[in-house]
Structure formats: structure tokens, C-alpha cells
C-alpha positions in Angstrom: 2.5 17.1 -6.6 2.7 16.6 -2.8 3.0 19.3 -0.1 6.3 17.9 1.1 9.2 19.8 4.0 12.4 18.5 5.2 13.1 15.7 7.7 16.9 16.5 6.9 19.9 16.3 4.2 18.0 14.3 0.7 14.5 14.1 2.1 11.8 16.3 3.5 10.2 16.6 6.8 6.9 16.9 6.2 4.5 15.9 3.3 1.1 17.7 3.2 -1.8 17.1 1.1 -3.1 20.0 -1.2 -4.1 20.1 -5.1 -5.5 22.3 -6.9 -5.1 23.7 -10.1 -6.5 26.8 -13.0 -6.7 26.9 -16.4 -4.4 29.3 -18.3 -6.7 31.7 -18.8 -6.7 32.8 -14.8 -2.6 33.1 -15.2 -2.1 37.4 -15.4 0.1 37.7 -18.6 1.8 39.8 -16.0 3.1 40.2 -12.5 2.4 43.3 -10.0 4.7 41.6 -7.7 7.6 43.7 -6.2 11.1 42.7 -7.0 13.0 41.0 -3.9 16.7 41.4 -3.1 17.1 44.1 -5.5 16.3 42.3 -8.4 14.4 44.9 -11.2 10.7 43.4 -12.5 10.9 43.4 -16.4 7.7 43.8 -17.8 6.2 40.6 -19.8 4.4 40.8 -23.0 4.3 36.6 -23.1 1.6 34.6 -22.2 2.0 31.5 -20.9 0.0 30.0 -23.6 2.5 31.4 -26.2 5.6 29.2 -24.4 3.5 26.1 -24.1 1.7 25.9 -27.6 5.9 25.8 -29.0 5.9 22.7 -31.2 9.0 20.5 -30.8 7.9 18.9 -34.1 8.8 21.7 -36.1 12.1 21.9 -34.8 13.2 17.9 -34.7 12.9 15.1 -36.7 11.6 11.9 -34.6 14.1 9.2 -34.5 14.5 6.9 -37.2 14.1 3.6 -35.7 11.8 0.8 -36.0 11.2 0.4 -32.7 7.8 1.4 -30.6 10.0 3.0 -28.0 11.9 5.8 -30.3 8.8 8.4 -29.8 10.8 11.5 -30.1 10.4 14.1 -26.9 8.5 16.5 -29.1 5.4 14.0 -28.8 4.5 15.9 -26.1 3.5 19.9 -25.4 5.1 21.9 -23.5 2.3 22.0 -20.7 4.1 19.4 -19.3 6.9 20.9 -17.3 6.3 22.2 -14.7 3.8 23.9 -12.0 0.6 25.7 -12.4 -1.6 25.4 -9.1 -3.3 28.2 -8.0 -6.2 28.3 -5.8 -9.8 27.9 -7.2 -11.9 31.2 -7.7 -14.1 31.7 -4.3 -11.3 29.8 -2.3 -8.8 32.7 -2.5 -9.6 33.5 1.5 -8.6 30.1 2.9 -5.8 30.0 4.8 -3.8 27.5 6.4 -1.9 27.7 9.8 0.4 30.5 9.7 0.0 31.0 6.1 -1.1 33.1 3.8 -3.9 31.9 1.0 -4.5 28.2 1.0 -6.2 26.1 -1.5 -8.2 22.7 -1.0 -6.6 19.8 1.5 -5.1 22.1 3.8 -6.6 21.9 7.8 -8.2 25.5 7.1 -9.7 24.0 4.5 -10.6 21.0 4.8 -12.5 22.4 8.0 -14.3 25.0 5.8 -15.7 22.2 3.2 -17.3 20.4 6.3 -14.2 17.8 6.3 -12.6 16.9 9.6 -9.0 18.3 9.0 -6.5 15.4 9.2 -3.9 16.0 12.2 -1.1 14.6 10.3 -2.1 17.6 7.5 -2.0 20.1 10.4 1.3 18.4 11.9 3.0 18.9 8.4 2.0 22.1 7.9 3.1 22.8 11.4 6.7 21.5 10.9 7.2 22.8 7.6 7.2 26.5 9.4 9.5 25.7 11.6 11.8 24.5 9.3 11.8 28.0 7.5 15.2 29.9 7.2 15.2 34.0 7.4 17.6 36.1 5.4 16.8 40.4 6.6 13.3 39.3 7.5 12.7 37.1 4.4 12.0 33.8 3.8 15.0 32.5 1.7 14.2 28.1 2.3 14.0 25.7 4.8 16.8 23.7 6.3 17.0 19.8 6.2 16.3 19.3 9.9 14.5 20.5 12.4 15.1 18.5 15.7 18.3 16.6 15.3 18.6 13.6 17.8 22.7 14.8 18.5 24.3 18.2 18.9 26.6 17.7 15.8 24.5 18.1 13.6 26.9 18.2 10.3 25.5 20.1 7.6 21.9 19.6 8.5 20.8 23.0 9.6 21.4 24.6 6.1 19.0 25.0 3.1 20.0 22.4 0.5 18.6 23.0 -3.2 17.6 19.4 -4.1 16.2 19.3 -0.4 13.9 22.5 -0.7 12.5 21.8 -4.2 9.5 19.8 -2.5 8.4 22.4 0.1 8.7 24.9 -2.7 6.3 23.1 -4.8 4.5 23.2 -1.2 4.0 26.9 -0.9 3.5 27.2 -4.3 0.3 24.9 -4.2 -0.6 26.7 -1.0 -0.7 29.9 -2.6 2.3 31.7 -0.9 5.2 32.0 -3.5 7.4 34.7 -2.3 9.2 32.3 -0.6 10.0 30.1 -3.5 11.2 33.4 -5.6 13.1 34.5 -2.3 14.7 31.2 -2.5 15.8 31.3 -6.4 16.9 34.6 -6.6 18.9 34.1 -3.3 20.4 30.9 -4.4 20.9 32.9 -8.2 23.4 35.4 -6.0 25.2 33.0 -4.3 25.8 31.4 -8.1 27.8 34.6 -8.9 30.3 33.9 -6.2 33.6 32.7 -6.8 33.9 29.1 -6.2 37.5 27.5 -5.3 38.5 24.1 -4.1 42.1 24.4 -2.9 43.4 26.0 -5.8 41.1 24.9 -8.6 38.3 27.1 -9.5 34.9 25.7 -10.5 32.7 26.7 -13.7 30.9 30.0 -13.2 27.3 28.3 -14.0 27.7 26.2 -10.9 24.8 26.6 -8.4 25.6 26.1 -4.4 24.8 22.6 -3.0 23.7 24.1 0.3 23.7 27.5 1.7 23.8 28.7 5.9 22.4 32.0 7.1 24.4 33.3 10.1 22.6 35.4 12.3 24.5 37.7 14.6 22.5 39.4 17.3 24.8 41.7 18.8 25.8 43.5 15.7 22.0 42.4 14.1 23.9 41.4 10.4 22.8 38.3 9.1 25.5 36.8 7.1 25.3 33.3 4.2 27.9 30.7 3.8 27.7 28.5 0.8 28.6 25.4 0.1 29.7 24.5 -4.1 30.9 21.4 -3.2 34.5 22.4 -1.3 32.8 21.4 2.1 30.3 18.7 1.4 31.8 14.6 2.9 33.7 13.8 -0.4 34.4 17.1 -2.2 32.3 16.6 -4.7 30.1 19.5 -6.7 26.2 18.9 -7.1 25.6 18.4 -10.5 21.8 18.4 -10.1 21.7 21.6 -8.5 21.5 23.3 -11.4 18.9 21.3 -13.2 16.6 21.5 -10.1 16.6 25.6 -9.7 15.8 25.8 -13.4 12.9 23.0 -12.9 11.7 25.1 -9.7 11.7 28.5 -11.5 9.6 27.0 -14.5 7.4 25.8 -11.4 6.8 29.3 -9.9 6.7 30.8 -13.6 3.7 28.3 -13.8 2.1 28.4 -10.8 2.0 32.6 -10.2 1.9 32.9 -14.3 4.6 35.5 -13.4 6.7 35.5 -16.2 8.7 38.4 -15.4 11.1 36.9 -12.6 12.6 34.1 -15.8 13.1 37.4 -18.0 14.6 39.2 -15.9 18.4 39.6 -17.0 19.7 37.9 -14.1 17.5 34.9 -14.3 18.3 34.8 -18.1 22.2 34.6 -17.6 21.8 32.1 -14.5 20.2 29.4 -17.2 22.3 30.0 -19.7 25.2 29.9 -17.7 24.1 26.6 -15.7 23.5 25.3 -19.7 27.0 26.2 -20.9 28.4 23.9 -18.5 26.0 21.1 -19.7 26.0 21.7 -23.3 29.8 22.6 -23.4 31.7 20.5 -26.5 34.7 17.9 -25.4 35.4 14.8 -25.8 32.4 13.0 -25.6 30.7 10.4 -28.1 27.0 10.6 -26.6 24.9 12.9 -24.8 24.7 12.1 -21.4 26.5 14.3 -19.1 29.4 12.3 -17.7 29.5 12.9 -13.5 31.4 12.2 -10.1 30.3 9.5 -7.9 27.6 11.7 -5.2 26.6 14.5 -7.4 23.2 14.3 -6.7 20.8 12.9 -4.0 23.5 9.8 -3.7 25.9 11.9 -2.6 28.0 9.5 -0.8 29.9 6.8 -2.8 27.7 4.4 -4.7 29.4 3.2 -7.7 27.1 6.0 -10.1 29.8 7.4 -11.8 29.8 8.0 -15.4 26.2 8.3 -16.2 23.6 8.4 -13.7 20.0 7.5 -14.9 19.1 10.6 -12.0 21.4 13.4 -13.3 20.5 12.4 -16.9 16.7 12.6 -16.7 16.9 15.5 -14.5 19.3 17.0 -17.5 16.6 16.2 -19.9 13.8 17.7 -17.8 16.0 21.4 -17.2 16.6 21.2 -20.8 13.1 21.6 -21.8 11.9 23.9 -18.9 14.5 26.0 -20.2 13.5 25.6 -23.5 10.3 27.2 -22.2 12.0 30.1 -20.6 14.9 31.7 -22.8 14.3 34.3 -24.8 14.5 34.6 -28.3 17.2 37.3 -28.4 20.5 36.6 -29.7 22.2 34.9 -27.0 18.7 32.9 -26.3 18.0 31.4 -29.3 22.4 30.2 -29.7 21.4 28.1 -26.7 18.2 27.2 -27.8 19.8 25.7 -30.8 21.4 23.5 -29.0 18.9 22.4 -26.9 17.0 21.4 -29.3 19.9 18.9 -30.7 20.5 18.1 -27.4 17.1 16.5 -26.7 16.7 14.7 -29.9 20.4 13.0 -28.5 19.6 12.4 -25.7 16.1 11.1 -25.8 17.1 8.7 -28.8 20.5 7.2 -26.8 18.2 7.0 -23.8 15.4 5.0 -24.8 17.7 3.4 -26.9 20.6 2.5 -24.5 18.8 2.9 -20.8 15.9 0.5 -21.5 15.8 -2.6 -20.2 12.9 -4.9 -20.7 12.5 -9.1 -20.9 12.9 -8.6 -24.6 16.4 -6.8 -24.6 17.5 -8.5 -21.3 17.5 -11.1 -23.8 19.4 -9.4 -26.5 21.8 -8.4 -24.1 22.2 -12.1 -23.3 23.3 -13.2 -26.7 25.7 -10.3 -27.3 28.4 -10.8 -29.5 31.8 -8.9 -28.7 34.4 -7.1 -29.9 32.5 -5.8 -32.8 34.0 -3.6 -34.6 32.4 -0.4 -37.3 29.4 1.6 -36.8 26.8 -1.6 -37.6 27.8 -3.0 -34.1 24.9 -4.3 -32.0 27.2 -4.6 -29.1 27.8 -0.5 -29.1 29.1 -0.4 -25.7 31.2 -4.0 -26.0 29.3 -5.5 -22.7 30.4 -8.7 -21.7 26.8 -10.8 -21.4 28.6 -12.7 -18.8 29.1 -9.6 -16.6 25.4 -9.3 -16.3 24.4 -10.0 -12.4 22.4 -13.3 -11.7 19.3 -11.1 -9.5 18.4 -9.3 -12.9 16.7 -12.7 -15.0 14.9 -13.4 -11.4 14.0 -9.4 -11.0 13.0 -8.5 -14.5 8.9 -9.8 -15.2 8.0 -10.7 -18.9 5.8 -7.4 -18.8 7.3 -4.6 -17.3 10.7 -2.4 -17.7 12.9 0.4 -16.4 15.3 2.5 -17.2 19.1 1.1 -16.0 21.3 2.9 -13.8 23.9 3.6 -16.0 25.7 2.7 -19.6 29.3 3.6 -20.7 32.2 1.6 -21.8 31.6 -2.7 -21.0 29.5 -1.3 -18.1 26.2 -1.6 -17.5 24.6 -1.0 -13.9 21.0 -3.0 -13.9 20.1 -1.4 -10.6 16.9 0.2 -10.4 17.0 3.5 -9.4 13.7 5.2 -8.3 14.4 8.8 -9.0 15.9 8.5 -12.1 12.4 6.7 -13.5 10.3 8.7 -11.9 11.4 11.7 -13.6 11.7 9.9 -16.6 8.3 9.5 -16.3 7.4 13.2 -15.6 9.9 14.7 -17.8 8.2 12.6 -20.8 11.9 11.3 -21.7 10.1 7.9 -21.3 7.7 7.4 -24.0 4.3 6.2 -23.1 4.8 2.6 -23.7 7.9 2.8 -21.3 5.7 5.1 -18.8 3.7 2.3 -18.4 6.4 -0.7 -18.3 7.9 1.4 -15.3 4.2 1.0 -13.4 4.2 -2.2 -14.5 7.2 -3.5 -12.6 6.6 -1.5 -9.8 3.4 -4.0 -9.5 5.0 -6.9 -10.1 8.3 -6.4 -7.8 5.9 -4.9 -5.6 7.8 -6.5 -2.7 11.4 -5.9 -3.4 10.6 -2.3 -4.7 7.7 -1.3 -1.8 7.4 -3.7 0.6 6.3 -2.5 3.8 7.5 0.8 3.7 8.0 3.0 -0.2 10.4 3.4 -1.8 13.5 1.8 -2.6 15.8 4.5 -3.8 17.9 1.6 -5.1 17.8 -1.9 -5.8 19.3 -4.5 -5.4 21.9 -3.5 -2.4 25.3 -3.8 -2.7 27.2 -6.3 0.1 30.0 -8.2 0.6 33.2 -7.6 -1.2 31.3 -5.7 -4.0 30.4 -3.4 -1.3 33.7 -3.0 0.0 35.3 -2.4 -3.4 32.2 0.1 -4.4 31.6 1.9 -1.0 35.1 1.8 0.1 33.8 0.3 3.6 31.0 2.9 4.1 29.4 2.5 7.6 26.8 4.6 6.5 25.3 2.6 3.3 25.5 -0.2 5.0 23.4 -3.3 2.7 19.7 -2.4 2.6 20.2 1.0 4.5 20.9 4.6 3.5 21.2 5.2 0.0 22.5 1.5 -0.4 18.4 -0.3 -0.9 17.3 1.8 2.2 13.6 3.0 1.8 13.0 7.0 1.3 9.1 7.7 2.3 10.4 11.4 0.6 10.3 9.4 -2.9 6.6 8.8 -2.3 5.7 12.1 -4.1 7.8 11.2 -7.1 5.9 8.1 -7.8 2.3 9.6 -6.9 3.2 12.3 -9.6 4.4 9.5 -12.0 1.4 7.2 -11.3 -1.5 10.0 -12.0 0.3 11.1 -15.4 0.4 7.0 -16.3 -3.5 6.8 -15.2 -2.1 4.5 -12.4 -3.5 6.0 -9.1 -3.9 2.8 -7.5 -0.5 2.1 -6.9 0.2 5.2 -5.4 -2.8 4.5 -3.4 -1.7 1.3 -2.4 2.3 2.9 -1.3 1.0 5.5 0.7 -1.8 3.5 2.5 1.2 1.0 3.5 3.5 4.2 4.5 0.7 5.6 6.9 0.2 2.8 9.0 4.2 3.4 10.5 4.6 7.2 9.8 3.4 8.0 12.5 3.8 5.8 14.9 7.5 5.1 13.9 8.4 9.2 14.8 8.7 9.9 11.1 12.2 8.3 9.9 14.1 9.9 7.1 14.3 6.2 5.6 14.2 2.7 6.7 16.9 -0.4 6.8 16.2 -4.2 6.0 14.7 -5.7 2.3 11.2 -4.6 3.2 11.8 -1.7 4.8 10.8 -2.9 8.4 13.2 -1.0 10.7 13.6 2.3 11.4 17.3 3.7 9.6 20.2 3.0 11.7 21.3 6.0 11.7 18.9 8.4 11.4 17.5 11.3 13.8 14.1 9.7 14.6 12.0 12.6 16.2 11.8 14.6 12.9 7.7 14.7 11.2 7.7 13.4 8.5 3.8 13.4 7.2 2.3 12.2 4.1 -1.4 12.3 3.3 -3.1 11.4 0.1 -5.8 9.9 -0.6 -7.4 8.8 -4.1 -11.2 7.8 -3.1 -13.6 9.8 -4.6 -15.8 9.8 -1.6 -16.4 5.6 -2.4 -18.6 6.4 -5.5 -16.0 4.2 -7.6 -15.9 7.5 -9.4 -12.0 7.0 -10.1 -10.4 9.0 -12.2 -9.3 7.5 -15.7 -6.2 8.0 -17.7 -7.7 10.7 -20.3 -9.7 12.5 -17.6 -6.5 13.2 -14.9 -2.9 13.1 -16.6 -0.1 14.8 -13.7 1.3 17.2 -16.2 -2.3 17.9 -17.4 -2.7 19.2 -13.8 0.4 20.9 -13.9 0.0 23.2 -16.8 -4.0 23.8 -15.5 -6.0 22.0 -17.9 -7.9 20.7 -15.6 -8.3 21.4 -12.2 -8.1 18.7 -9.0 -8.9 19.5 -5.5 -7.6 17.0 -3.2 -9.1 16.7 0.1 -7.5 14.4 3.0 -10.8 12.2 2.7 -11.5 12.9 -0.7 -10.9 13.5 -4.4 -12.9 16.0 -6.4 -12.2 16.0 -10.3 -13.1 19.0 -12.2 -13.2 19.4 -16.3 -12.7 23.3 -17.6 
């Protein structure tokens, strides 16, 4: 994962490089950390080894079908959710600026391994401080922009979830977590509030989009306004809030091995209640959780409704890192029933109904409709004539991604970068598909990359379709915004997804092309135009945003292979990786 703060609302401001990771056996079974906010420390008697050796397989039966792509989720442990980075033993006193204890890539210590400390590392590092918010003298987030190029400044100065997850996983490589479990049990207050929009009032489970701390000197109270949704541009609820605080809290329960923050009672009911909204019986006939148009990072209108390839993979990667984190007591194990049916769903209708590749681009083609009884092929009833003409031009003979979205004679064959790359890292796409996804990345290298990563969308949207879809939105404008604009802030995603593939090189590649404009360019939060060439129209330029990764192994050709450095294998500490701004050092425990 990559050191990564804000530039402002949906990306981050500053990217830092810093790996490093410990094997399990470094992980205290328990935590001598004092509670925060006046949350009480329950005492854990589970090591982290006991929630990760959990086999899906004896839960789940794997799907049925004769297809290579039906690998049931359980094919996978359990090591591969989420965060477990600590620093290396004898490299517990390195510090970076400001901070408390740093591990490798950091300017500290880079400086102390005899490496010239990259100024772009010391320049993120540097603007991820001052982005930090303060709650009573505590470190609760970081807001989405530092210098803002205008005084209105909207909803910018507040701490979004979505927004903070990246400079959480940040502190949490650099050794300083309190600010991540200020930030989640803060942010588990606030979901305890009552939560109205005019008259309506919203599920308990939901989890703020944004919050603001007020400080007042005079009377010296600080005071936090939250935002569910009733004051965000289209009164619209984030749906992946949720998913994201439970992903984050499996992150620090990872990276500290402090179990005893997820068993507390508090952090218990926050999951389950965040779950009962998901997991809650209607009138649906599949899986996926049905949303709003901008209920996640697209939070403006963009034609996602119904189900969003984002939201669902995000849905399926909270799913098992709460899995991973309920207890087995009565009320745990109701829900972890359910989970458990839930995955096997949802990963079957997924790979199933998301996947696009030449082969069923070309089923799709010679659909039949109006089929009729349960041995349809045509499940959905999708017109082959509604399929756009870009998609037999964009899609190579090898290669494949996951679709935007699949309900009722709709499918939307955009690509959507998030949504893959967390299908990737969640394992809801099975190997073969992992590597499909890096395969078309390379071989749409130019409409996906060009010169600046990475497309959060593509194709655009223009013309009439745009005005139908958008309603006339100035802002996602064709090829800008969150309408084919390029997001630098995305680059983290794919670098995660290429190491677990055994792909480096392409994230190698990306961020090589990203560093020659960073800088110079005054670190935009995205960029406009097919390729990515010019700065976002309507942006605040000024902002660092800084990115530094670098796969070389010193130029011994000693790259790492597939086997030897898997992301999640990093993640849950199997192996540990010390990434330097000039250099990458593998290590086998």
C-alpha cells in the first residue's frame, strides 16, 4: 500500500513511499494501549493467527459451474484482508518528520540506510501534517484540502471517510496508529447520532460521509458537525462509508495486532449495525446491494445507479473483513451466518454476471431475448443491439474486466478503475480474472493510462447521452472529473493490485509516467483530455500531491516474482518488504 494524504474531496494530497511488513508472530495477542474518547479496552484472548487460519471451505460449497472463473471466495485465507505493517526489529527508532516511529522509505530513513531521501517523500510527508484535523488535542483525520485556490471552499475542509482511508493506511505503515483508532472510534460516535433528511430518518447503521470540527477559541470548546448525506450536492447518503470504516478497522487490527479495539462492544455493534443495512431481506432477486446515483467516490450524477461494480466489491471486501472480526457470541455468529451465504451469492453472480471478456462479449452478441423460465441464457433480457459500438474496438482477445453495472436490459460496459481494483484485492476476482484485468490495462494502455494514471472511468460520456445522464453537469464535463478524467490518487489501488497479480511492471511503468508532471504540474487532483494532458479544469492546483515508488531492486534484475511477493501476502506479514525511494529490498521469514 502507498503512503497516500489528501489533495481534497475523493483523492489525497500526498502519496509517500514506505513498506514494510512482520510476520504474525511479532503481532502482541494483546494491546497495552489506552482507550481513546472513552471507549473501555476489552481484553483479547485471540490471536491473529486464530481469525486468519478460518477456512471458508468448510463453511461454503464452491459454485457449481463449469466455467474456470467460478473459483469460490473461500480459495483464498483470510490473510488477505487487510493491514499488517509494522516496522522491522532494529528500525523501531526511525522517525520521520514530525512523527513518531517510522519504518523503511521514509526521509528519516532513507537518510539513515545511506539513501539520499527523496524531496517529494519529505514534501508528502510534509503536507500530510498539515492536513491533520484536532478534536480536544487529538488527532481525529485529515481534511480533503489543504490550500484551496478560492475562499469557498464547499465542503473541502472536513475529514471525509473514503478520503482518509489512504493516509490512515499511511500512519499505519509509518508506525503511528493512534490517529487511525482516533479516527474510527470518532467517526463510530458520530454513527450513533440521529440522522434526518427533512422529515425522513436514515437507518441507524449509516456512517457520516464527512465530518467538521469547529473550534471556538473564546469559549476554547471544540464542537463536530456531520454530514450523513442531508448536506452533501445531491442529497444522497454514502453507501461506501460503511464498507470502508470496517476495511480500515481490519487494517489497524492488522497492522498494531490490537485486537481489542474490534471487540470492544461498541466496535462490535457498529459492524453489525453497518451489516444489517446490507444484509437486510426485501425485495431483491440477487445479491448486489441496489444504490443511488453518487453513493460513493462518483458522488455526482453518473448514470451508476442500480449496481455499481465500486460499491459491490467494496461490499464483498467489508463482508469478509468482518467476517474476520465478529465474535462468535450469539448475536455474532446470526450475522456471520449470513455472511457466509452472502459471499457464496455474491461472488457466484459476480464472476458470473460482471465479467466481460472477448469470449462472452461474444455471447452477449448472439443473445436471444425474451426468454422465458429459469434455463434462460439471456437472465437479464439485454438487447445485443443496445451494446455500444467502442466496446468490440476496446475489448483485446486476451484480457477482461469486470462491467460497471448489470440489472434489468442494462448493462453499463464502462470500465471502472476502482471497482477492479478492489476486485482484485478483495479476491472477488479469481486469479484467472486477476490477471485478465492486468492484461487489459496493458493492452488499452493508452485509453486507460496514457500520459497521466488513471482513468477512473472509461469511455466518457458526451453529447446528448451526457446531457440525458449528467443532467448538463458543468463539472463532469467529457474526459474531465469523474466523467474519463484521470485520478493520480487511483495509482495506489493499481500498485496494490499489480504486486498481488506478480505484475509490478505496470505499476512501474504508471508511476514513472505520473512523476514526470507531478511535480512540475503543482500536484492536480486529476486531469482533463483522453490522455490525461491538461491539468483539471476545475481543480485547486497548488495542493502536493506526491507519489513515490519505485520497483528496481538496486538494477540487479533481482525482480520480484509472483510466488515470492503477493500484496495481500504483504499484508497479513508473511513476508516482509522494505521499500526504499531508490530501492526495493525483498525479505523471506
Amino acid at each position: 500500500m502507498c503512503n497516500v494524504t489528501k489533495s481534497r474531496k475523493g483523492t489525497k494530497l500526498a502519496y509517500t513511499l514506505k513498506r514494510c511488513a512482520i510476520s504474525p508472530e511479532r503481532c502482541a495477542e494483546g494491546s497495552d494501549m489506552d482507550g481513546i474518547m472513552g471507549m473501555r479496552k476489552v481484553a483479547s484472548h485471540c490471536s491473529l493467527a486464530d481469525v486468519d487460519d478460518l477456512d471458508l471451505a468448510r463453511l461454503l460449497d464452491k459454485p457449481k459451474l463449469n466455467i474456470e472463473r467460478q473459483r469460490s471466495f473461500d480459495d483464498r485465507s483470510f490473510s488477505e484482508l487487510s493491514i499488517n505493517i509494522r516496522a522491522v526489529d532494529g528500525f523501531d527508532s526511525m522517525y520521520s518528520p514530525g512523527g513518531i516511529r517510522s519504518g523503511f522509505g521514509t526521509p528519516a530513513s532513507s537518510a539513515r540506510n545511506s539513501f539520499e531521501p527523496h524531496p517529494m517523500v519529505a514534501e508528502a510527508w510534509e503536507a500530510l501534517r498539515r492536513s491533520l484535523v484536532y478534536f480536544r488535542g487529538q488527532p481525529v483525520g485529515t481534511i480533503a484540502a489543504v490550500d484551496h485556490a478560492s475562499e469557498e471552499v464547499l465542503n473541502y475542509d472536513q475529514v471525509f471517510v473514503r478520503d482518509f482511508v489512504p493516509s490512515a493506511l499511511a500512519f499505519l505503515i509509518n508506525g503511528e496508529p493512534e490517529i487511525v483508532k482516533n479516527f474510527l472510534l470518532k467517526t463510530l460516535l458520530l454513527q450513533g447520532w440521529e440522522k434526518r433528511v427533512d422529515r425522513f430518518k436514515l437507518g441507524e447503521g449509516v456512517m457520516p460521509a464527512s465530518f467538521k470540527v469547529l473550534h471556538d477559541p473564546l469559549r476554547k470548546v471544540d464542537t463536530v458537525i456531520a454530514d450523513f448525506g442531508e448536506s452533501a450536492i445531491g442529497r444522497v447518503a454514502p453507501v461506501d462509508s460503511g464498507f470502508w470504516w470496517i476495511i480500515l478497522l481490519r487494517a489497524y487490527t492488522k497492522s498494531t495486532g490490537d485486537l481489542s479495539l474490534a471487540e470492544t462492544p461498541e466496535c462490535q455493534k457498529g459492524m453489525r449495525l453497518i451489516l444489517a443495512l446490507c444484509l437486510s431481506e426485501g425485495f431483491d432477486t440477487f445479491p448486489t446491494l441496489l444504490c443511488a446515483d453518487g453513493c460513493s467516490m462518483i458522488d455526482r450524477r453518473m448514470g451508476i445507479y442500480g449496481y455499481p461494480i465500486e460499491i459491490q466489491a467494496l461490499f464483498f471486501m467489508a463482508l469478509r473483513c468482518a467476517l474476520a472480526m465478529l465474535k462468535h457470541d450469539a448475536e455474532g455468529k446470526e450475522f456471520i451466518e449470513r455472511i457466509v451465504k452472502r459471499l457464496h451469492a455474491l461472488s457466484y453472480h459476480m464472476r458470473n454476471y460482471f465479467w466481460l471478456d472477448f469470449q462472452q462479449l461474444n455471447v452477449i452478441y448472439r443473445y436471444k431475448t425474451e426468454e422465458y423460465s429459469h434455463t434462460a441464457v439471456n437472465k437479464f433480457n439485454v438487447i445485443p443491439d443496445s451494446i455500444p459500438e467502442w466496446v468490440f474496438d476496446f475489448m483485446p482477445t486476451r484480457g477482461g474486466y469486470f462491467i460497471g453495472n448489470v440489472s434489468p436490459a442494462r448493462m453499463d460496459f464502462r470500465w471502472f478503475a476502482l471497482g477492479n481494483c478492489f476486485a482484485i484485492l478483495s479476491s472477488l476476482a479469481t486469479p484467472e480474472q486477476s490477471m485478465a484485468i492486468m492484461d487489459l490495462i496493458e493492452a488499452r494502455w493508452d485509453e486507460l493510462v496514457g500520459e497521466m494514471p488513471l482513468k477512473i472511468t472509461y469511455p466518457a460520456i458526451e453529447g446528448h447521452e451526457w446531457r440525458i445522464v449528467t443532467g448538463c453537469d458543468p463539472k463532469n464535463t467529457r474526459w474531465s472529473y469523474h466523467n474519463g478524467g484521470s485520478w493520480p490518487v487511483l495509482l495506489w489501488m493499481l500498485t496494490a493490485a499489480c504486486i498481488k497479480t506478480g505484475r509490478p511492471q505496470i505499476a512501474r511503468r504508471a508511476i514513472e509516467v505520473a512523476e514526470i508532471r507531478l511535480l512540475k504540474d503543482g500536484w492536480p487532483e486529476y486531469y482533463d483530455g483522453t490522455l490525461g494532458r491538461l491539468s483539471g479544469g476545475q481543480d485547486d492546483v497548488g495542493g502536493p500531491l506526491t507519489f513515490r515508488y519505485d520497483f528496481s531492486g538496486g538494477g540487479q534484475g533481482n525482480e520480484a516474482s509472483h510466488e515470492e511477493i503477493q500484496f495481500m501476502d504483504l499484508l497479513s506479514g508473511k513476508k516482509a518488504v522494505v521499500f526504499f525511494p531508490e530501492k526495493l529490498i525483498l525479505t523471506q521469514y
